[in-house]
C-alpha positions in Angstrom: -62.8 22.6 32.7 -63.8 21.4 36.1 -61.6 19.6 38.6 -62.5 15.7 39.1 -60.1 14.1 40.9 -57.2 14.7 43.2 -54.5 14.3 40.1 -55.8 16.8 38.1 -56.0 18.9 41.3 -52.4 18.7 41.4 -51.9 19.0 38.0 -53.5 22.7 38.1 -51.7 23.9 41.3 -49.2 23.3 39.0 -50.0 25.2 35.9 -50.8 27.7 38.7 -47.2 28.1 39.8 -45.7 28.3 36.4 -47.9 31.0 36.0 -47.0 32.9 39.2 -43.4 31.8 38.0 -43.9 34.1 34.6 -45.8 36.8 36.1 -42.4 37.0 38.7 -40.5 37.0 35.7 -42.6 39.5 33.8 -42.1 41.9 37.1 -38.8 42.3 36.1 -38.5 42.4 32.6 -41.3 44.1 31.4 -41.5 48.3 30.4 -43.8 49.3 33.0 -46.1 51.0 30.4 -46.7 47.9 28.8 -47.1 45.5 32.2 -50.6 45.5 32.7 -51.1 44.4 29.2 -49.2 41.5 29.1 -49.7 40.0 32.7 -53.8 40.7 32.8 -54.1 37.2 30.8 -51.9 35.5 33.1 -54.0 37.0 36.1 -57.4 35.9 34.6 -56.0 32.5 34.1 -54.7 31.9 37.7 -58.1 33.4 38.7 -59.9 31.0 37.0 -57.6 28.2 38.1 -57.7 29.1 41.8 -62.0 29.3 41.8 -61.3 25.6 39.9 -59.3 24.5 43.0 -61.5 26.0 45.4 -64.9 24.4 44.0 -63.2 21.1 43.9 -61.6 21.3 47.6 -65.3 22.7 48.7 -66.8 19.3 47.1 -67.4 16.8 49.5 -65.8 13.6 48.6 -68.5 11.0 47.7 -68.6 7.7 49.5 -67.0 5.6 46.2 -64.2 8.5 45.7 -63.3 7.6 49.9 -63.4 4.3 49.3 -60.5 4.6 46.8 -59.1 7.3 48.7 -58.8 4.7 51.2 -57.3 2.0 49.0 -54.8 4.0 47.5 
Protein backbone atom coordinates (compact mmCIF):
# COMPACT_ATOMS: atom_id res chain seq x y z
CA UNK A 1 0.00 0.00 0.00
CA UNK A 2 1.29 3.45 -0.82
CA UNK A 3 0.36 6.68 1.07
CA UNK A 4 -1.90 9.14 -1.04
CA UNK A 5 -3.19 11.64 0.84
CA UNK A 6 -2.66 13.36 4.11
CA UNK A 7 -5.69 11.16 5.90
CA UNK A 8 -4.28 8.10 5.28
CA UNK A 9 -0.93 9.58 6.45
CA UNK A 10 -2.51 9.98 9.66
CA UNK A 11 -4.27 6.94 9.60
CA UNK A 12 -0.77 5.00 9.52
CA UNK A 13 1.07 7.05 12.17
CA UNK A 14 -1.57 5.61 13.77
CA UNK A 15 -1.40 1.90 13.21
CA UNK A 16 2.29 2.85 13.87
CA UNK A 17 1.69 3.75 17.48
CA UNK A 18 -0.58 0.89 18.29
CA UNK A 19 2.18 -1.05 17.30
CA UNK A 20 4.88 0.61 19.27
CA UNK A 21 1.97 0.40 22.02
CA UNK A 22 2.11 -3.74 21.74
CA UNK A 23 5.75 -4.05 21.28
CA UNK A 24 5.86 -1.80 24.94
CA UNK A 25 3.56 -4.22 26.15
CA UNK A 26 5.26 -7.31 24.76
CA UNK A 27 8.58 -5.85 26.64
CA UNK A 28 7.12 -6.72 29.63
CA UNK A 29 5.25 -9.67 29.32
CA UNK A 30 6.96 -11.73 27.13
CA UNK A 31 9.72 -14.87 28.35
CA UNK A 32 12.71 -13.43 27.08
CA UNK A 33 13.52 -16.64 25.13
CA UNK A 34 10.66 -16.31 23.17
CA UNK A 35 10.76 -12.13 22.56
CA UNK A 36 12.44 -11.94 19.45
CA UNK A 37 9.97 -14.25 17.90
CA UNK A 38 6.92 -12.66 18.63
CA UNK A 39 7.94 -8.87 18.24
CA UNK A 40 10.18 -9.34 14.83
CA UNK A 41 6.58 -9.08 12.87
CA UNK A 42 5.66 -6.13 14.67
CA UNK A 43 9.18 -4.56 13.82
CA UNK A 44 8.91 -5.47 10.12
CA UNK A 45 5.54 -3.86 9.99
CA UNK A 46 6.45 -0.55 11.67
CA UNK A 47 9.47 -0.68 9.27
CA UNK A 48 7.45 -0.88 6.44
CA UNK A 49 5.00 1.70 7.72
CA UNK A 50 7.62 4.29 8.59
CA UNK A 51 9.55 3.96 4.74
CA UNK A 52 5.49 4.43 3.69
CA UNK A 53 5.46 7.77 5.66
CA UNK A 54 8.76 8.83 4.66
CA UNK A 55 8.15 8.38 0.74
CA UNK A 56 4.97 10.13 1.10
CA UNK A 57 6.41 13.21 3.28
CA UNK A 58 9.47 13.13 0.60
CA UNK A 59 6.71 13.56 -2.31
CA UNK A 60 6.30 16.94 -3.36
CA UNK A 61 2.73 18.07 -3.15
CA UNK A 62 1.40 18.57 -6.77
CA UNK A 63 -0.14 21.87 -7.68
CA UNK A 64 -4.04 20.35 -7.60
CA UNK A 65 -3.22 18.49 -4.11
CA UNK A 66 -2.03 22.53 -2.84
CA UNK A 67 -4.81 23.91 -4.24
CA UNK A 68 -7.04 21.76 -1.93
CA UNK A 69 -4.61 21.98 0.74
CA UNK A 70 -5.39 25.51 0.49
CA UNK A 71 -9.19 25.17 0.49
CA UNK A 72 -9.42 22.97 3.23
Amino acid sequence: MMIANDHELKVTKQRIEQFQHWLAQLRRTARSEEFGAVTSGYRLEIERMQAEVLEYLLRPVSAEHAHELQLA
